[in-house]
Backbone bond lengths (Angstrom), bond angles and torsions (degrees), N, CA, C in turn:
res aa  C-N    CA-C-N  psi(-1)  N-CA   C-N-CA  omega(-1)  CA-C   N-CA-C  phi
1 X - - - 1.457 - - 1.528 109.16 -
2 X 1.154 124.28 109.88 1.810 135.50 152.09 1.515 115.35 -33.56
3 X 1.323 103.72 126.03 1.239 110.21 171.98 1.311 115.15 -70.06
4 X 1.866 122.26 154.70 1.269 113.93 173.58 1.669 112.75 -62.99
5 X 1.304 114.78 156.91 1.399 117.87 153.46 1.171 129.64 -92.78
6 X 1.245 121.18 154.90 1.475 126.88 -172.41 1.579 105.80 -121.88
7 X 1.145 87.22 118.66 1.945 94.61 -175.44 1.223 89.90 -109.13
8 X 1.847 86.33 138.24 1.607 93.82 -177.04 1.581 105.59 -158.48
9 X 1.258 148.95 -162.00 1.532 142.96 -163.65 1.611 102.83 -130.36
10 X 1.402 138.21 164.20 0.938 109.84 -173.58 1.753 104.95 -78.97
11 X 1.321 137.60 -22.46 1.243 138.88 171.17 1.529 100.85 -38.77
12 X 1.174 126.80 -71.21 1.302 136.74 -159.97 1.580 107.28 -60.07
13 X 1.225 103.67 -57.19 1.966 104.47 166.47 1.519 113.90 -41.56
14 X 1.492 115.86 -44.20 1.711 122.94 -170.15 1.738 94.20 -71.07
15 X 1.223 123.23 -57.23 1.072 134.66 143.89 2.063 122.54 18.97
16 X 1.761 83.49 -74.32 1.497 91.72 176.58 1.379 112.77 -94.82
17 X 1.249 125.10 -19.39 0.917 126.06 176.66 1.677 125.26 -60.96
18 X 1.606 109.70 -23.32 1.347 133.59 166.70 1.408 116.19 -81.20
19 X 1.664 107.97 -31.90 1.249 76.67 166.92 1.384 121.60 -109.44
20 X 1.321 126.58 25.21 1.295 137.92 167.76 1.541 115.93 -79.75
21 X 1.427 126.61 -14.80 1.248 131.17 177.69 1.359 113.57 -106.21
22 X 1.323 115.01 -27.72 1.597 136.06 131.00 0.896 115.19 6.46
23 X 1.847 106.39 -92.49 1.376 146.67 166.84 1.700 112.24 -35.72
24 X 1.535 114.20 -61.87 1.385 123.64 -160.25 1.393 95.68 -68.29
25 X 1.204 124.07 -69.30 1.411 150.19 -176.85 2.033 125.29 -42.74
26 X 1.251 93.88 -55.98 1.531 100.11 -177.07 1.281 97.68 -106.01
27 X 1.627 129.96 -78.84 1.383 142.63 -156.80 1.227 109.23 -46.33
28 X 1.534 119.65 -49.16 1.477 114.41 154.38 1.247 138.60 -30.91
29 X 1.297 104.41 -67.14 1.258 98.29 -178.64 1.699 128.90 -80.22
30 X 1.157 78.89 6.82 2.220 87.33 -176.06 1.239 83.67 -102.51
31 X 1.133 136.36 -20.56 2.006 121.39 176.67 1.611 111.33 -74.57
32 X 1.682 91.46 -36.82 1.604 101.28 -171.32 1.709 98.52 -73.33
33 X 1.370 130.00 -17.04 1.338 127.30 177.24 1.536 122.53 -78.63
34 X 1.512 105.18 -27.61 0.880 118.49 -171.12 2.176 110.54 -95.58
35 X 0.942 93.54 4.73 1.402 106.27 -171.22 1.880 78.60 -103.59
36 X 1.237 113.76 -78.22 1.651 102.99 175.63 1.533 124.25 -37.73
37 X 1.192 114.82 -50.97 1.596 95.67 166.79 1.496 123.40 -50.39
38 X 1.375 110.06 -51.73 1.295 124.37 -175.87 1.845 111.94 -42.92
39 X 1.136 100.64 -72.75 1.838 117.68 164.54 1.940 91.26 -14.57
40 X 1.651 100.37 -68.68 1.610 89.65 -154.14 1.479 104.84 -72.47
41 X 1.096 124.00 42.19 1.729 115.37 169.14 1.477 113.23 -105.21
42 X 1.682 98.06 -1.93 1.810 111.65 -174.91 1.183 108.70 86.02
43 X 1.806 115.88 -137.01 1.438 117.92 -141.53 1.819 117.21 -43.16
44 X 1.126 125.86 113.98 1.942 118.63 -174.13 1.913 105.76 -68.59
45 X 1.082 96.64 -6.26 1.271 96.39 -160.98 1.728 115.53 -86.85
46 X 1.847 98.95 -31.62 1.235 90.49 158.67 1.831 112.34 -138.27
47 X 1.594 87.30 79.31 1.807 92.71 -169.79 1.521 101.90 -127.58
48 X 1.563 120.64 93.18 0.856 131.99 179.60 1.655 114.08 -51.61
49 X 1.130 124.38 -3.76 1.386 121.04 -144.94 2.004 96.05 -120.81
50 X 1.760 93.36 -17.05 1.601 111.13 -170.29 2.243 87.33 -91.50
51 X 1.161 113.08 -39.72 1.219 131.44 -158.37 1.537 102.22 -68.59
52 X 1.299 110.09 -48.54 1.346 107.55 163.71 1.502 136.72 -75.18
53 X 1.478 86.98 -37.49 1.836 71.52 162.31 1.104 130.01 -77.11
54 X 1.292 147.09 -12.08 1.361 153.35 120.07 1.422 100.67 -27.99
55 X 0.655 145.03 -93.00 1.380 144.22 -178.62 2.149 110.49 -8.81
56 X 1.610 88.03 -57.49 1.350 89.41 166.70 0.931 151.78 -69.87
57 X 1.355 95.66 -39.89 1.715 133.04 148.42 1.529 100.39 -23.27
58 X 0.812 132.14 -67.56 1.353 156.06 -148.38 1.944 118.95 -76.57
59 X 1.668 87.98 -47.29 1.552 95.62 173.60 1.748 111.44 -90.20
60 X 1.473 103.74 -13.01 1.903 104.24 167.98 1.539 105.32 -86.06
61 X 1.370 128.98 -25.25 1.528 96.90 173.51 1.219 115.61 -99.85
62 X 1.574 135.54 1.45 1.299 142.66 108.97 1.458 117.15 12.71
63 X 1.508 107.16 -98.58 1.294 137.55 163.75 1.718 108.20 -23.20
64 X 0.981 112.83 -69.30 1.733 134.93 -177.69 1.647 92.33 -44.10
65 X 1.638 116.17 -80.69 1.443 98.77 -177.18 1.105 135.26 -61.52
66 X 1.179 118.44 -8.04 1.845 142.69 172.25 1.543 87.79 -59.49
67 X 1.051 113.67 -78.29 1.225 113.87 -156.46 1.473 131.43 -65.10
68 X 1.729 101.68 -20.65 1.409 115.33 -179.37 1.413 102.13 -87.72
69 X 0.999 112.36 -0.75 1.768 112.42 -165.12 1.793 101.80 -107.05
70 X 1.783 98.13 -9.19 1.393 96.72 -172.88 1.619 101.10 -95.15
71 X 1.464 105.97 -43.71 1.288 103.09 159.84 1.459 154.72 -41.94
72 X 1.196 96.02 -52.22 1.301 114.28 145.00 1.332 143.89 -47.87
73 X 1.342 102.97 -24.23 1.346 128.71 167.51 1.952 119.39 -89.69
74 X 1.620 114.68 -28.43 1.087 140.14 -167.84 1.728 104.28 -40.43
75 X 1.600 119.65 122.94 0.962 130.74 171.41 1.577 94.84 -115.87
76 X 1.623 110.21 115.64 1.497 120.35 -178.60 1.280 117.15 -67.92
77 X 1.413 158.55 138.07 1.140 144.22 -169.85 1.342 111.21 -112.70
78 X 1.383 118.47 113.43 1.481 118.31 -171.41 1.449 105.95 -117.06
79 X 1.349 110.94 136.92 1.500 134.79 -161.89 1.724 101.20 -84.43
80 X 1.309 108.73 122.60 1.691 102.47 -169.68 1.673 89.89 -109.50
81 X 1.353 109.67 118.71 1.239 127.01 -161.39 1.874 105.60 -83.45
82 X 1.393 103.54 -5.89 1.841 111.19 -173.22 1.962 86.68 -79.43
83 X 1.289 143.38 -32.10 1.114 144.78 -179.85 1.378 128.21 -111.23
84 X 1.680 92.26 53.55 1.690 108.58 -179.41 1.783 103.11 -45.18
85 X 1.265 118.99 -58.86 1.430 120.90 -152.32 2.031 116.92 -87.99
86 X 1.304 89.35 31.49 2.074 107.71 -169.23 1.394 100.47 -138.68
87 X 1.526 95.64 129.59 1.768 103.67 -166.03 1.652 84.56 -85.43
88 X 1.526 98.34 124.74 1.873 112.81 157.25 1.179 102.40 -123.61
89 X 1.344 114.27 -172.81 1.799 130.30 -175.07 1.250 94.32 -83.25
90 X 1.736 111.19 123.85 1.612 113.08 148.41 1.601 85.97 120.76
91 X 1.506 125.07 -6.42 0.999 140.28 169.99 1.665 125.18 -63.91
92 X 1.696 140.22 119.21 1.659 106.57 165.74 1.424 79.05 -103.71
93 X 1.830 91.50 153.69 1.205 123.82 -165.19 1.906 86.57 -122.37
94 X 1.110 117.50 167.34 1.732 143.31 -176.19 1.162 96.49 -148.25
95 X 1.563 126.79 116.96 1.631 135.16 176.72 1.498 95.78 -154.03
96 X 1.151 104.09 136.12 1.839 132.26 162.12 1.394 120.82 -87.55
97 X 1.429 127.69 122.31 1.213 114.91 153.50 1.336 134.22 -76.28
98 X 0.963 122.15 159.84 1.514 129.28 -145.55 1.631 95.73 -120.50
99 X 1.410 93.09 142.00 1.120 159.34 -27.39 1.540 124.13 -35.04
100 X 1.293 120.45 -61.16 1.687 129.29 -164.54 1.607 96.06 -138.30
101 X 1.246 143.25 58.60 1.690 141.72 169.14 1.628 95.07 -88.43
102 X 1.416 90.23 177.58 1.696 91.35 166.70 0.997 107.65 -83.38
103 X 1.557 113.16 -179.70 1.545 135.19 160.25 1.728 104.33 -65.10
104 X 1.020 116.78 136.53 1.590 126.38 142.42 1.398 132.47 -126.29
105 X 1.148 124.50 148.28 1.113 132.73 -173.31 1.570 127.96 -141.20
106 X 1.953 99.22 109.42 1.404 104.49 -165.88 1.641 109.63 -122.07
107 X 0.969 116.61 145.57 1.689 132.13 169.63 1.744 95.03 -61.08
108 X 1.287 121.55 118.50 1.715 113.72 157.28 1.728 112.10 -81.65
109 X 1.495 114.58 118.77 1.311 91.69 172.01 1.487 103.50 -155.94
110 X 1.043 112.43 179.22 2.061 115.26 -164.70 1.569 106.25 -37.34
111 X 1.483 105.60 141.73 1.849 84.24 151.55 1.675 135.25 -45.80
112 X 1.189 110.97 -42.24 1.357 115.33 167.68 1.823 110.56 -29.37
113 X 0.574 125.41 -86.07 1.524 137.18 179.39 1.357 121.71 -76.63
114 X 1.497 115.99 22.32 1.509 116.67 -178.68 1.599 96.70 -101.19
115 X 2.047 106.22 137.51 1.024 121.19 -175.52 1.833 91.11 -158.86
116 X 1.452 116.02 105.82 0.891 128.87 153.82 1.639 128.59 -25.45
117 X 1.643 109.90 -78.69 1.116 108.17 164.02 1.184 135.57 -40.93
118 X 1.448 111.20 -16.90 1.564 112.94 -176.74 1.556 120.97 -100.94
119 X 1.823 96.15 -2.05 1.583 129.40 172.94 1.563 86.23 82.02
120 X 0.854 124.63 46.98 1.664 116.99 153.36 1.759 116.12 -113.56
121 X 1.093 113.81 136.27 1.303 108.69 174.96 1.450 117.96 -141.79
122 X 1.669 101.12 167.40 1.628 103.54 -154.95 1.777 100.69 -74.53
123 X 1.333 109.95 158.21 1.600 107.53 163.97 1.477 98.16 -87.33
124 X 1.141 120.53 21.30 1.596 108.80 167.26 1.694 107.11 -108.73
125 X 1.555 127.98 4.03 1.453 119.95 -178.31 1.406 87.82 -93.65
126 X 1.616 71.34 156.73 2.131 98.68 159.96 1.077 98.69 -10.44
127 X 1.831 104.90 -86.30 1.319 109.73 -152.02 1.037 124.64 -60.38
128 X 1.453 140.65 -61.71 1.072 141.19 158.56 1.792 129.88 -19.06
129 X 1.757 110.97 -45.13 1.307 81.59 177.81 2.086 100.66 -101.47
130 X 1.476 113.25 21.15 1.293 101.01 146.79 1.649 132.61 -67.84
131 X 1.276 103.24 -31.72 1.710 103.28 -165.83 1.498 97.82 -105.39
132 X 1.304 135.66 -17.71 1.262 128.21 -175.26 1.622 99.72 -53.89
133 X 2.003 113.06 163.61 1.405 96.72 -165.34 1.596 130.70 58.16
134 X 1.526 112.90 4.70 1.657 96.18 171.50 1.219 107.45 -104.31
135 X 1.043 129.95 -149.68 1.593 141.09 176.81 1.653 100.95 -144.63
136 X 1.674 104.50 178.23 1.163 115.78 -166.93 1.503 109.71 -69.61
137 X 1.313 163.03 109.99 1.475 155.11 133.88 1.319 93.90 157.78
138 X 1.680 125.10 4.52 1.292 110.47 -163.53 1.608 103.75 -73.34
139 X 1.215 116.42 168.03 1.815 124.05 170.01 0.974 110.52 -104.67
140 X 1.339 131.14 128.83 1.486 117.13 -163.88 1.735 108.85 -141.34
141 X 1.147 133.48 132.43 1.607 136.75 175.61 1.540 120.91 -70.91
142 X 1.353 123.36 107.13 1.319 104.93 -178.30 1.656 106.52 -117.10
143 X 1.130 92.40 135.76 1.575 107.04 -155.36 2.125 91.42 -97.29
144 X 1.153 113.83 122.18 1.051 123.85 -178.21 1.679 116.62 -120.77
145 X 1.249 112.81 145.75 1.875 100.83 171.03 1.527 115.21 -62.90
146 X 0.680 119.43 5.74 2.193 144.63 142.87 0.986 135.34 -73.54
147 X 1.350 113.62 -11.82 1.484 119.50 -169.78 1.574 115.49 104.05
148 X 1.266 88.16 -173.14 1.600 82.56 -159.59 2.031 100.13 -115.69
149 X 0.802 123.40 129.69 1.289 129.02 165.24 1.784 137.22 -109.79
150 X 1.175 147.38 164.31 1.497 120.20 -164.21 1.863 83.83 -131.33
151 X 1.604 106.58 137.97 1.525 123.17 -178.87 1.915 104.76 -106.36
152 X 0.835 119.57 163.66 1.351 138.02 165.67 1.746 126.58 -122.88
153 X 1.128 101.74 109.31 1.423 120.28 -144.34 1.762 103.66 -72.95
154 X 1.391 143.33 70.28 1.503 149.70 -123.06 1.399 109.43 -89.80
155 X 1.457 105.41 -35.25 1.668 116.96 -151.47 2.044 110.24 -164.62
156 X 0.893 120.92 120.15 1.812 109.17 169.98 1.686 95.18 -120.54
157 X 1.278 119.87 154.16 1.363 129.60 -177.70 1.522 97.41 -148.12
C-alpha cells in the first residue's frame, strides 16, 4: 500500500522544515529539561508537573514523525505558467458567489499547509475541488455538506 501524498508549495515544505529543526533542536531539549526538573520534586507517581511533561514529551515526538513522514511524502506543487487562466494547486483563485456575495480570494494548496485564515485552502474542500480545472468566468456549483451554492470564477494568479 502507497503512502498518502502531501501536496504542498515550496513555502509550505520550508515551512515544515523550520519547524522540524524547531522541534529537534530547541523543543526537545526544553521538554527533556523540564522532565529533569520535574523528577527532582520526588514522588513520580503523584507529580503533576513530571505528568505533563511527558505528556509533552509525547505530543513533540508525535509532531516530529508527523512531519517527517509528511516530508517525505512531499509532492512540490509547481505552477505551469502555459495555463495562467485554470484553477490548479498552488494557484490564488478570486470567485464570487452568485448572485451578488463578495469576492474572495484563496491560495488552493495541499492539506498539509491549508489554513483558512491565512486564505489558503485545502484541495480537499468543497470548494477547491469544485473549481479546480475551471477557467476564468466559468460558473461553477459547489456542493457543500450545506448545500450547494454556484461561484463565479473572477481572477486565477
Amino acid at each position: 500500500m502507497s503512502e498518502k501524498k502531501y501536496y504542498m508549495t515550496h513555502e509550505g515544505k520550508e515551512k515544515l522544515d523550520q519547524e522540524l529543526l524547531f522541534l529537534k533542536t530547541e523543543k526537545r531539549q526544553e521538554v527533556v529539561e523540564r522532565i529533569k526538573i520535574a523528577r527532582d520534586f520526588g514522588d513520580l507517581s503523584e507529580n503533576s508537573e513530571y505528568d505533563s511533561a511527558k505528556e509533552e514529551q509525547a505530543f513533540v515526538e508525535s509532531r516530529i514523525a508527523q512531519i517527517e513522514k509528511m516530508i517525505r511524502n512531499a509532492v512540490i506543487i509547481e505552477n505551469d505558467e502555459n495555463e495562467s487562466n485554470v484553477v490548479t494547486l498552488g494557484k490564488s483563485v478570486t470567485f464570487q458567489e452568485l448572485p451578488d456575495g463578495d469576492e474572495e480570494t484563496y491560495q488552493i494548496v495541499g492539506s498539509a499547509e491549508a489554513d483558512p485564515f491565512e486564505g489558503k485552502i485545502s484541495n480537499d474542500s468543497p470548494i477547491a475541488k469544485s473549481i479546480l480545472g475551471h477557467e476564468v468566468g466559468a460558473e461553477v456549483t459547489v456542493t457543500t455538506p450545506g448545500g450547494e451554492f454556484q461561484v463565479k470564477i473572477l481572477k486565477v494568479e
